[in-house]
DRENNUFI-507408 format. One record per residue (C-alpha): residue number from 1; residue in one letter; x, y, z. Coordinates in steps of 0.05 Angstrom, whole numbers, plus 5000, padded with zeros to 4 digits. Layout:
N
VOGU   n res    x    y    z
VOGU NUM   a    X    Y    Z
...
END
This chain:
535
VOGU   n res    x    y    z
VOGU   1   x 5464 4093 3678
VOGU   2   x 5483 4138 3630
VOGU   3   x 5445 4207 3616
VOGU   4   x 5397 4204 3550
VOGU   5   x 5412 4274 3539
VOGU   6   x 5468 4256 3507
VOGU   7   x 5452 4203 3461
VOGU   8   x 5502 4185 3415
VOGU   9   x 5474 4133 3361
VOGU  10   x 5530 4077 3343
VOGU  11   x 5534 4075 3261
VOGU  12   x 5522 4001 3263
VOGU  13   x 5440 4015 3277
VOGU  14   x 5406 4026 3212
VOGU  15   x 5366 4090 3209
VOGU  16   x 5300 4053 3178
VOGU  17   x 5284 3994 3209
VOGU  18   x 5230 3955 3195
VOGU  19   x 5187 3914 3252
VOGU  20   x 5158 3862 3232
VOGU  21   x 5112 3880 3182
VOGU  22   x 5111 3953 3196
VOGU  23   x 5168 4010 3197
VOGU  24   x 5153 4042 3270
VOGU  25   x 5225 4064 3279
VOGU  26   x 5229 4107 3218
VOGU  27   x 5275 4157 3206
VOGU  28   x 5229 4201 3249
VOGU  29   x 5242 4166 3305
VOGU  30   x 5325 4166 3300
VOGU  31   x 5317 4237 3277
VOGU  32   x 5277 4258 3347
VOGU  33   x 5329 4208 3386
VOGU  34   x 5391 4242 3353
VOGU  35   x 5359 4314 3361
VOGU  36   x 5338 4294 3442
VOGU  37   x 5352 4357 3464
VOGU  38   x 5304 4391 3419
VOGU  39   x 5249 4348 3413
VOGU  40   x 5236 4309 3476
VOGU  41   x 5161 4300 3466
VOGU  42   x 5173 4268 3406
VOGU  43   x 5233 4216 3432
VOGU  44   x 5163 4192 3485
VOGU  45   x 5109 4193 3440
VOGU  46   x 5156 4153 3388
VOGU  47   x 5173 4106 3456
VOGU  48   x 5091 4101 3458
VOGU  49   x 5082 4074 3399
VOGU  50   x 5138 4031 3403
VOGU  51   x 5115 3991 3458
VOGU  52   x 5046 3990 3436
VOGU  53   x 5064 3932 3396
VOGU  54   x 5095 3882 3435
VOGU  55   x 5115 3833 3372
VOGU  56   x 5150 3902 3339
VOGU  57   x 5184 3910 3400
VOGU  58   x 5215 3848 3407
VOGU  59   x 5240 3853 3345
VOGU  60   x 5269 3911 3349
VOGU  61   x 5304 3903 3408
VOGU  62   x 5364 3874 3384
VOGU  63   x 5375 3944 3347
VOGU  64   x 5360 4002 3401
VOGU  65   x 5410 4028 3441
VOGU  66   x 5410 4017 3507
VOGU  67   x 5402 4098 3524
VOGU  68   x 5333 4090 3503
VOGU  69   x 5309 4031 3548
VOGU  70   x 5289 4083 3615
VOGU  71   x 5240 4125 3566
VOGU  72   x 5212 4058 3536
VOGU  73   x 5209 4034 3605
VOGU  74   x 5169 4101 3625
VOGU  75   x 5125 4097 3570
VOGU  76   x 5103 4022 3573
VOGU  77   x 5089 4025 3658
VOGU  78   x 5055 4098 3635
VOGU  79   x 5006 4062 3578
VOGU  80   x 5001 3995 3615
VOGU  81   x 5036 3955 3566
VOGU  82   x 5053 3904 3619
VOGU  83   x 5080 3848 3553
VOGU  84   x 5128 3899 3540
VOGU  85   x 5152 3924 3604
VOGU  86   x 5162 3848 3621
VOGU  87   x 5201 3849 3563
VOGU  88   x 5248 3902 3582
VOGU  89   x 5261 3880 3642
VOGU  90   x 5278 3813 3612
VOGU  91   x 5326 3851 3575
VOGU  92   x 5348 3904 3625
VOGU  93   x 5420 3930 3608
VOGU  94   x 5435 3969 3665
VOGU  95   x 5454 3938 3730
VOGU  96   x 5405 3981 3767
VOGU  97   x 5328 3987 3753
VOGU  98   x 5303 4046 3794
VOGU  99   x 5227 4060 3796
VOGU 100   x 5238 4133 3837
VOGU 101   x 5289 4150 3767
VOGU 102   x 5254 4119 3715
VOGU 103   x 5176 4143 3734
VOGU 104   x 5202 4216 3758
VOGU 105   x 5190 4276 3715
VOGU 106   x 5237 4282 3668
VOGU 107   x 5255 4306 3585
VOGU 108   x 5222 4265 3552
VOGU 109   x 5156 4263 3603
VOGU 110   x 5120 4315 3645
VOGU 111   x 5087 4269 3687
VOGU 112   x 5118 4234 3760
VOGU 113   x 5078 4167 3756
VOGU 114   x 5119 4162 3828
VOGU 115   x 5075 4195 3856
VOGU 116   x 5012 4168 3826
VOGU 117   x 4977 4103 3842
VOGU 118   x 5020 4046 3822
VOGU 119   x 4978 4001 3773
VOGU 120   x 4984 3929 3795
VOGU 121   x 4986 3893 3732
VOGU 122   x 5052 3941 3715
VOGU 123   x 5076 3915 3785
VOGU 124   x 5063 3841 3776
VOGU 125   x 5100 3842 3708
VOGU 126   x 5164 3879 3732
VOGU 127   x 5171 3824 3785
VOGU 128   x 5151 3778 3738
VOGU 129   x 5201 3795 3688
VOGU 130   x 5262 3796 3744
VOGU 131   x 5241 3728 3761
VOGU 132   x 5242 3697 3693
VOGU 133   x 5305 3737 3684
VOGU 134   x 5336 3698 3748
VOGU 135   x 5314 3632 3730
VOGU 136   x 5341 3640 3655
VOGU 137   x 5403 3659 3684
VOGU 138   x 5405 3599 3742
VOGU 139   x 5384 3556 3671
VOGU 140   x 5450 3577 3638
VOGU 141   x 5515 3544 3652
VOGU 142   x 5554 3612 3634
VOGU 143   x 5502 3673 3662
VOGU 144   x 5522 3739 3639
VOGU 145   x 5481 3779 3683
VOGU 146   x 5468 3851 3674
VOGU 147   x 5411 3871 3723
VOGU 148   x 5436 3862 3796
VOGU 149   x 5395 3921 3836
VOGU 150   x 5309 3935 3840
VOGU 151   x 5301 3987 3872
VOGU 152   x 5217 3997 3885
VOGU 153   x 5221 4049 3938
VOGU 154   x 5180 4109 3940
VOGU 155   x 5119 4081 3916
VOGU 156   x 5056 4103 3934
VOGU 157   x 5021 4062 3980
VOGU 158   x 4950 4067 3953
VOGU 159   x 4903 4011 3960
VOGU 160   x 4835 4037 3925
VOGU 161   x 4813 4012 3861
VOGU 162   x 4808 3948 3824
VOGU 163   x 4882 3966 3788
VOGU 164   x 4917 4000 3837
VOGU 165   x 4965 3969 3881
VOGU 166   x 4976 3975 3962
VOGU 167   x 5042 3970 4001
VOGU 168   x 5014 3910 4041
VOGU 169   x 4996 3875 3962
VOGU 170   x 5068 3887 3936
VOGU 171   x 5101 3858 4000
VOGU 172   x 5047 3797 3989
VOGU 173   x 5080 3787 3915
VOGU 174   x 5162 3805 3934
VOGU 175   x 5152 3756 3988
VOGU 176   x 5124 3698 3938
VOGU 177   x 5165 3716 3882
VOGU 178   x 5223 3700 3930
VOGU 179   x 5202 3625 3944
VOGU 180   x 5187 3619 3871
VOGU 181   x 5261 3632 3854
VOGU 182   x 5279 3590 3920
VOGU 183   x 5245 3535 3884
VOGU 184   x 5273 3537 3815
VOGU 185   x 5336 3545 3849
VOGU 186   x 5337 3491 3886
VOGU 187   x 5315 3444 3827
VOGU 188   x 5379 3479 3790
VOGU 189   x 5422 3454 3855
VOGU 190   x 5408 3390 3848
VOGU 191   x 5411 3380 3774
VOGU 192   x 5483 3411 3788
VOGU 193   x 5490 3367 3850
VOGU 194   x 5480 3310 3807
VOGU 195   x 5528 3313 3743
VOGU 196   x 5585 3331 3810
VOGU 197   x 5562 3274 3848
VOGU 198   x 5622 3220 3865
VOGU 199   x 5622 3162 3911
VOGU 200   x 5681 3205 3951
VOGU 201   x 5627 3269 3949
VOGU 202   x 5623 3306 4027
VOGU 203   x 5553 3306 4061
VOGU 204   x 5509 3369 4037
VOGU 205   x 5526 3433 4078
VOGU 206   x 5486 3494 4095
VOGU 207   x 5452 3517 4018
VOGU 208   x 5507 3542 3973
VOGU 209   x 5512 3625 3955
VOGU 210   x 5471 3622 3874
VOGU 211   x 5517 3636 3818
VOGU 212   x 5469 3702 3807
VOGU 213   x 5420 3748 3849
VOGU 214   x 5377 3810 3846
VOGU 215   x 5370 3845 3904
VOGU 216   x 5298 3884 3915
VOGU 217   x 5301 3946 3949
VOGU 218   x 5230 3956 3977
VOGU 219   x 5188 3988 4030
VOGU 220   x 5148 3931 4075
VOGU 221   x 5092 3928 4103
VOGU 222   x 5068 3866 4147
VOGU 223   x 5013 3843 4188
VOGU 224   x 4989 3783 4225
VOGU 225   x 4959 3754 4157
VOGU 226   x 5019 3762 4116
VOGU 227   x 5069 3756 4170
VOGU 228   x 5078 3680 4151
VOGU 229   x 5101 3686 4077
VOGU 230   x 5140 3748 4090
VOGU 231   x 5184 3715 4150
VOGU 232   x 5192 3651 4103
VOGU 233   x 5217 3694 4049
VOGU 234   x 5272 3738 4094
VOGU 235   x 5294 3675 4122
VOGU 236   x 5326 3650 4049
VOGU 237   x 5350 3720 4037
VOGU 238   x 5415 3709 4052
VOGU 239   x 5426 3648 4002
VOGU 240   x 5368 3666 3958
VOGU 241   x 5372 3686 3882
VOGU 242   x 5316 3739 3893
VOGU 243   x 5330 3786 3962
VOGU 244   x 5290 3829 3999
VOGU 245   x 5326 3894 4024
VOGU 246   x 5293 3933 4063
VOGU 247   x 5285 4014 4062
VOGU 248   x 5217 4030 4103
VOGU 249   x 5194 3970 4147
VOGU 250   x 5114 3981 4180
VOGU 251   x 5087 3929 4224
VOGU 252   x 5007 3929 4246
VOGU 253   x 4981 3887 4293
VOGU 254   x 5028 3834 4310
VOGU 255   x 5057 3802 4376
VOGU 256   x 5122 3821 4413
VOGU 257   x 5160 3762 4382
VOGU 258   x 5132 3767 4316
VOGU 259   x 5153 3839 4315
VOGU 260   x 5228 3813 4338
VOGU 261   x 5228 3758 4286
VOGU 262   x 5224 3797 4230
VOGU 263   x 5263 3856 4256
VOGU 264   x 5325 3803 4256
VOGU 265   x 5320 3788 4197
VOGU 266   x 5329 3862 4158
VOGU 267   x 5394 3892 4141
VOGU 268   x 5429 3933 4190
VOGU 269   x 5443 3987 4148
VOGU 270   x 5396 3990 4095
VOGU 271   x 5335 4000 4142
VOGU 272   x 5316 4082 4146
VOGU 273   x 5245 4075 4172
VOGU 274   x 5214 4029 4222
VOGU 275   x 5136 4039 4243
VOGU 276   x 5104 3995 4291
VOGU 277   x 5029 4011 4306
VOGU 278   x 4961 3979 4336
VOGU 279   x 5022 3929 4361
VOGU 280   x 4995 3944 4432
VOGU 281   x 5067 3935 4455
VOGU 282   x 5071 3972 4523
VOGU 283   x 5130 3984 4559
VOGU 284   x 5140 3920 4573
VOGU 285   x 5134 3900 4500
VOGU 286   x 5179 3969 4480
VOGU 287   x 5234 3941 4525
VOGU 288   x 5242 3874 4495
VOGU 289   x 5229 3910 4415
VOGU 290   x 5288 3976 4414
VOGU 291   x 5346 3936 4432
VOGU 292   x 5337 3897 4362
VOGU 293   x 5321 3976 4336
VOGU 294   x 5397 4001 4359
VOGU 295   x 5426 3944 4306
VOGU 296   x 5393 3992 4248
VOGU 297   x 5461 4039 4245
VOGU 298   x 5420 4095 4193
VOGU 299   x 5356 4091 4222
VOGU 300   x 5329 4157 4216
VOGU 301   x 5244 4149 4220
VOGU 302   x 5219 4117 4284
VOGU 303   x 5136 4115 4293
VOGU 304   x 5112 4080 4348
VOGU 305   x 5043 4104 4357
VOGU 306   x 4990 4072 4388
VOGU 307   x 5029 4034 4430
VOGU 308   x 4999 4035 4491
VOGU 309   x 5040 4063 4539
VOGU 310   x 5017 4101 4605
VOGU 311   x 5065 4132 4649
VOGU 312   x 5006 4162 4696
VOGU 313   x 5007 4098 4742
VOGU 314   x 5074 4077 4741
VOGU 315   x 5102 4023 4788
VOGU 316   x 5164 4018 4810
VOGU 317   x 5188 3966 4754
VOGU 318   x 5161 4012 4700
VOGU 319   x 5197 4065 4722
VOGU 320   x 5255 4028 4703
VOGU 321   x 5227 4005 4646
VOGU 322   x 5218 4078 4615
VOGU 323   x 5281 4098 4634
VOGU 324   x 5306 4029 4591
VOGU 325   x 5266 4061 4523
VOGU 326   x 5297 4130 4536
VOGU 327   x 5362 4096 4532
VOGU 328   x 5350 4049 4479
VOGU 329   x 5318 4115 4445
VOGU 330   x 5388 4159 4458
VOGU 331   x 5426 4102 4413
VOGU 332   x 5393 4113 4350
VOGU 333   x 5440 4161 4327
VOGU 334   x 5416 4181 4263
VOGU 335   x 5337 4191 4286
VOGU 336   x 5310 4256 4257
VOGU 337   x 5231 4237 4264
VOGU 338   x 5193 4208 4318
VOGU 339   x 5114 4189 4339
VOGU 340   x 5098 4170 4396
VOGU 341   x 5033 4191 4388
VOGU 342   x 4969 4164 4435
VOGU 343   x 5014 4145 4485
VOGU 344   x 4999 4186 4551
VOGU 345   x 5071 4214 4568
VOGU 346   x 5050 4261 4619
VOGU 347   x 5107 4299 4643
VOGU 348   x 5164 4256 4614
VOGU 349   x 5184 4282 4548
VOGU 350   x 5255 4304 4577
VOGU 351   x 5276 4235 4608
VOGU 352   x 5249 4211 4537
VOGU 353   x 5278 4261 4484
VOGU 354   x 5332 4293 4530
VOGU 355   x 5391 4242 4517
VOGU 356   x 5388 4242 4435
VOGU 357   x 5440 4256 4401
VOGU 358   x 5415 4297 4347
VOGU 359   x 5357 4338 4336
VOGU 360   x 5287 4314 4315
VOGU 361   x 5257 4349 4246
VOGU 362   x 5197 4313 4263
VOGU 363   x 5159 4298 4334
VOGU 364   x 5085 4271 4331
VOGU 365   x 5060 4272 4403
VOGU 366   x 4986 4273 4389
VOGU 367   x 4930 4249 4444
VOGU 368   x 4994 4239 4493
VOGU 369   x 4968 4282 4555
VOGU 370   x 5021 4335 4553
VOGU 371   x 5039 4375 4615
VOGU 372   x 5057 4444 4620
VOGU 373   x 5123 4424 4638
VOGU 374   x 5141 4383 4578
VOGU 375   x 5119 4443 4525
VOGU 376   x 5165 4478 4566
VOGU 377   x 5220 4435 4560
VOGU 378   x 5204 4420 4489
VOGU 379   x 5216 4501 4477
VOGU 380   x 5284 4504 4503
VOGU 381   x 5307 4434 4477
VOGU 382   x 5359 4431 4420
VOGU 383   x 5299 4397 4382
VOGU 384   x 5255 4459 4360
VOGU 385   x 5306 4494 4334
VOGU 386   x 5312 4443 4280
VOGU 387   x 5234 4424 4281
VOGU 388   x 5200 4415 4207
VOGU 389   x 5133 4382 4236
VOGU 390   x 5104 4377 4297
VOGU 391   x 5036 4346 4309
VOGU 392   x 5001 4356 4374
VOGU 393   x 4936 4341 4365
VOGU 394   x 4894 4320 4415
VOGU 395   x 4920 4353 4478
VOGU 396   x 4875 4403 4512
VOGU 397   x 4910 4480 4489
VOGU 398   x 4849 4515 4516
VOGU 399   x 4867 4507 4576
VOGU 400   x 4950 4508 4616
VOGU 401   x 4981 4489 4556
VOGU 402   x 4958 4552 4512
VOGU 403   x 5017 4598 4538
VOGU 404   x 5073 4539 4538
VOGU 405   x 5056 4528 4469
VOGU 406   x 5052 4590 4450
VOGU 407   x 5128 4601 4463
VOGU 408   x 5149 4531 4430
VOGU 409   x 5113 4555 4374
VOGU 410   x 5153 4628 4364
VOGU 411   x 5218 4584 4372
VOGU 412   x 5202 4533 4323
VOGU 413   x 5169 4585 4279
VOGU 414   x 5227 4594 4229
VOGU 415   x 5235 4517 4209
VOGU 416   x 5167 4492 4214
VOGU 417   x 5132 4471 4158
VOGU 418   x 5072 4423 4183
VOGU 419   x 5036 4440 4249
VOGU 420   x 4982 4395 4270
VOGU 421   x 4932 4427 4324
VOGU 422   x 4864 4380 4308
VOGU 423   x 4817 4369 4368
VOGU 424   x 4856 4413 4415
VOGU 425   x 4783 4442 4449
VOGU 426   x 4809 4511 4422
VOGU 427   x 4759 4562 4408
VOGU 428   x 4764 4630 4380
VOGU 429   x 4790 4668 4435
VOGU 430   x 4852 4606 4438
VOGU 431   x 4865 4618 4365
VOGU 432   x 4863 4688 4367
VOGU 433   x 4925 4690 4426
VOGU 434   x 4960 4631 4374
VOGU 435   x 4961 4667 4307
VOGU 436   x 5014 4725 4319
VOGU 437   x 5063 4661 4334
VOGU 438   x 5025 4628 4271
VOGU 439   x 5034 4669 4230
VOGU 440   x 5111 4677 4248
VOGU 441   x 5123 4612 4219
VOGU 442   x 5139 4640 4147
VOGU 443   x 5160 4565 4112
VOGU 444   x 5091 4533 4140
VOGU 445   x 5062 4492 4082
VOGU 446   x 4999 4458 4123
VOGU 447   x 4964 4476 4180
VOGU 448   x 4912 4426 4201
VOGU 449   x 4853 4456 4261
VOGU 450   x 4801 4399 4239
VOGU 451   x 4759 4383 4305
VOGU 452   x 4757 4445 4341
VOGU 453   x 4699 4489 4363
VOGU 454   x 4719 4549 4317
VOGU 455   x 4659 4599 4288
VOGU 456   x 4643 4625 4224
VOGU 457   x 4676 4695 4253
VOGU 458   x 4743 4657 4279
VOGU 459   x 4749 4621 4208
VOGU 460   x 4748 4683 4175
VOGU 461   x 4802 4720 4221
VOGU 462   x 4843 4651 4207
VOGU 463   x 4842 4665 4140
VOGU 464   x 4855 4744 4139
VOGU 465   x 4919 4727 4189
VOGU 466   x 4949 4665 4152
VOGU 467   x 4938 4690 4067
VOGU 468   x 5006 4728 4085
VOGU 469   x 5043 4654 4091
VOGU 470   x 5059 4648 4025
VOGU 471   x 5076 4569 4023
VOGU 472   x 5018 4552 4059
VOGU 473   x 4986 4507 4010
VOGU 474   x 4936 4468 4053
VOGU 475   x 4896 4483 4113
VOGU 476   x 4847 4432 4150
VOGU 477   x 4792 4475 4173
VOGU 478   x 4731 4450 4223
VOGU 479   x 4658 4467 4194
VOGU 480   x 4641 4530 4238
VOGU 481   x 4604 4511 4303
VOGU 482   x 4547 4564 4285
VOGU 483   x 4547 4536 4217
VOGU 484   x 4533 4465 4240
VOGU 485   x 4489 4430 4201
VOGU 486   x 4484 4482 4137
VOGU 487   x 4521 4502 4085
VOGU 488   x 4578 4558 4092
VOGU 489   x 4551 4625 4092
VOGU 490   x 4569 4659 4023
VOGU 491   x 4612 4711 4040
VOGU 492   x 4655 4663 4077
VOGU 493   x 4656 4605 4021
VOGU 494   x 4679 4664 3973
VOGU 495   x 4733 4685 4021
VOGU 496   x 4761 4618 4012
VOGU 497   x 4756 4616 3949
VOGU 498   x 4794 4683 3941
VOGU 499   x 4847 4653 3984
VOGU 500   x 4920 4638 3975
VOGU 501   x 4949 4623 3909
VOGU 502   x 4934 4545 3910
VOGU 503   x 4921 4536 3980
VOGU 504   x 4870 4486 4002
VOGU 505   x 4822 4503 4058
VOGU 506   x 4787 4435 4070
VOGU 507   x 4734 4412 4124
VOGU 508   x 4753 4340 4119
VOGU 509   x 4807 4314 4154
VOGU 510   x 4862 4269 4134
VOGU 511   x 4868 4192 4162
VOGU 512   x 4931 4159 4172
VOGU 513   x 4947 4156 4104
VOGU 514   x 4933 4217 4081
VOGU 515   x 4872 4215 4047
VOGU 516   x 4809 4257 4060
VOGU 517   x 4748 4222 4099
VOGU 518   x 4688 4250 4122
VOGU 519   x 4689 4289 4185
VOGU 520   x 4619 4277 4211
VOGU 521   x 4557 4233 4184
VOGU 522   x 4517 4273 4139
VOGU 523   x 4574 4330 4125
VOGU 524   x 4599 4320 4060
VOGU 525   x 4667 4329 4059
VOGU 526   x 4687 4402 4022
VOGU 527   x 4747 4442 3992
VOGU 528   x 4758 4500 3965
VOGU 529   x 4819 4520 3924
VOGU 530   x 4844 4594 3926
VOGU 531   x 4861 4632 3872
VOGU 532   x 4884 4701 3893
VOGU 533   x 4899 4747 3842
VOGU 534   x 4975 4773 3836
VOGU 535   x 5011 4710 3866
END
């Protein structure tokens, strides 16, 4: 795709051009195209009113160049003019349409609508517009196709509100736009079937490869009431028009061999992310599930939390069992982030983690029991060096595992930059002997302590100790245990206030994806935003 900073407008386009019955592209408009550089607000808000007016647009599409479709794309999915982003999809002239390009900040358009809520009726009409592109192109005895990549990656997966649009709802569509084009195509088979057919003609084979395709890069997410569509649509994928290619693959809630069926089903190399949880998998269930894992050659995000998994009472059989997923584990060559979080791992981590190959940027070992031994380990592993979060919460570091993780946290201190410590039964005196090695860890951006018994007096000395981290943008504080029940005390609520440059201090925690909820009935959940002076 070629860059619109250098926009060179072909002599054949005339500079007025009338649209319909109005002249939206006037010489304005070629003027702030020609002069890009200059006037990049202008190029957008002349995009704007461009695709305000669908029957303009269509009209004028036969004129634009094709440097201008990404900022008419931005502006139509930005103003919800879902006629005319169908419309420029139809019309796409690039082989690759790339929602993580097109909706970042950029020139023409301060705003990242990546990483803002997608809007489902923008959504629906992107897909929409791919598929009538496909079966246009199936229709037509010489396609000349143009589009041949989707990529919908990186979008948020946000659920609330009646226009927004979750992860689980976009797999729902992908999946049924694919049997729609299955469909069409195979009524275009056997119209084609028919003018070929002979009396000499062979029996029909296995489905024939379609004369065009799309594949749809996209982040999945499946569970036992979708699982149906989704497995019908990755098992045409490889002979379909419309193909699912996964990036990010999340599975809630399904059985052992529902897990497996779909797994076989993605691309080896294309998967980067697979997240299994509330699968209630077990060892047993973990030993039949990685071996299908060690196929995914880039696979660099492994979260397998909540997967029930003890290794307090193991049996002889389970022993071998664990030592099966630490070996299936050391063949994912590429892993940099793993969760095994809520599964109690007393004492294991180095049969588990010792035999990677590489280190881990991200462990999440929260509510798993930890030992003494295995912080210990964990400091002098060639994982900490390289550690960017870690996430602990959960285990008891009042107690043995204060000093242990004390040490892993001075070793890890000059990579980290999220540290999780919520409901770790630490109290002042704990999180006074923590913050030296705290406060060593220069690059932290968040530090959640939601759920522990801190006072008024040990949120205060949190604050005084950390306002010298200068990326620390959002801590997860627990309302005071002398507090309980009223509001902040003044002088306190102002010292937050008067915090870090931008740094959040909030007393609600975050759920699993991300978002704030309410820490305890009848606490409204708070924040304040600091705004030190001479940041």
């Amino acid at each position: 795709m070629r860059d619109t900073q250098n926009i060179a407008i072909p002599h054949k386009y005339p500079v007025n051009v009338l649209i319909g019955r109005t002249a939206i592209l006037s010489s304005a408009f070629w003027l702030a195209v020609c002069s890009v550089a200059a006037m990049n607000s202008l190029v957008f808000l002349c995009s704007q009113k461009v695709v305000a007016d669908f029957d303009s647009l269509q009209d004028a599409l036969g004129f634009l160049p094709k440097e201008l479709y990404p900022v008419l794309f931005k502006a139509a999915f930005m103003d919800k003019r879902t006629l005319s982003l169908q419309l420029l999809v139809n019309t796409w002239p690039f082989p690759v349409l790339s929602f993580q390009k097109l909706l970042r900040k950029c020139q023409h358009c301060e705003r990242a609508l990546i990483r803002e809520k997608p809007n489902k009726y923008c959504i629906q009409m992107v897909i929409s517009g791919v598929v009538t592109y496909l079966i246009k192109l199936l229709e037509n005895r010489r396609p000349q196709q143009r589009l041949q990549i989707l990529d919908m990656t990186g979008l948020q997966d946000e659920g609330q509100g009646p226009e927004s649009m979750s992860l689980w709802s976009r797999t729902v569509t992908l999946a049924k736009a694919c049997l729609d084009i299955s469909k069409q195509q195979g009524k275009w088979t056997r119209r084609t079937s028919k003018r070929r057919k002979s009396p000499y003609s062979k029996p029909p084979g296995p489905p024939a490869l379609p004369p065009v395709s799309v594949d749809v890069w996209v982040d999945l997410f499946v569970n036992s009431t979708s699982y149906g569509v989704l497995k019908d649509a990755l098992q045409i994928n490889s002979y379909n028009a419309l193909r699912l290619r996964c990036r990010d693959f999340r599975a809630e809630e399904l059985s052992i061999a529902s897990t497996v069926g779909l797994l076989e089903f993605l691309d080896p190399v294309g998967v980067r992310q697979v997240d299994l949880r509330f699968n209630n998998l077990g060892l047993s269930g973990l030993r039949v599930v990685l071996p299908h894992l060690t196929k995914f050659t880039n696979l660099a995000s492994l979260k397998l939390p909540y997967s029930n998994v003890d290794v307090r009472r193991l049996t002889v059989g389970m022993e071998g069992s664990l030592q099966y997923f630490a070996n299936q584990l050391s063949r994912l060559r590429c892993l940099k982030e793993l969760n095994l979080g809520s599964s109690r791992l007393s004492g294991k981590l180095r049969l588990l983690l010792g035999d990677l190959q590489s280190p881990l940027e991200s462990l999440e070992l929260a509510f798993c029991y930890l030992l003494p031994n295995d912080l210990a380990y964990l400091s002098q592993s060639l994982h900490t060096p390289a550690l960017k979060k870690l996430d602990l919460s959960g285990n008891n570091l009042s107690d043995c595992l204060l000093q242990p993780f004390q040490g892993l946290l001075m070793e890890a201190a000059p990579t980290l930059l999220h540290l999780d410590i919520m409901e770790c039964r630490m109290m002042d005196t704990h999180l006074n002997v923590l913050l030296p090695a705290i406060c060593r860890c220069s690059r932290l951006r968040y530090l959640g302590v939601f759920g522990n018994p801190i006072s008024a007096k040990g949120l205060k000395n949190l604050l005084h100790k950390t306002v010298g981290l200068l990326d620390l943008k959002l801590v997860i504080y627990p309302y005071p245990v002398d507090c309980y029940g009223d509001d902040l005390p003044n002088e306190l609520q102002q010292m937050l206030w008067v915090g870090a440059f931008e740094m959040i201090w909030s007393l609600s925690r975050l759920d699993r994806s991300g978002k704030f909820v309410n820490p305890e009935p009848g606490i409204r959940p708070k924040y304040c935003k600091g705004r030190r002076k001479g940041r």
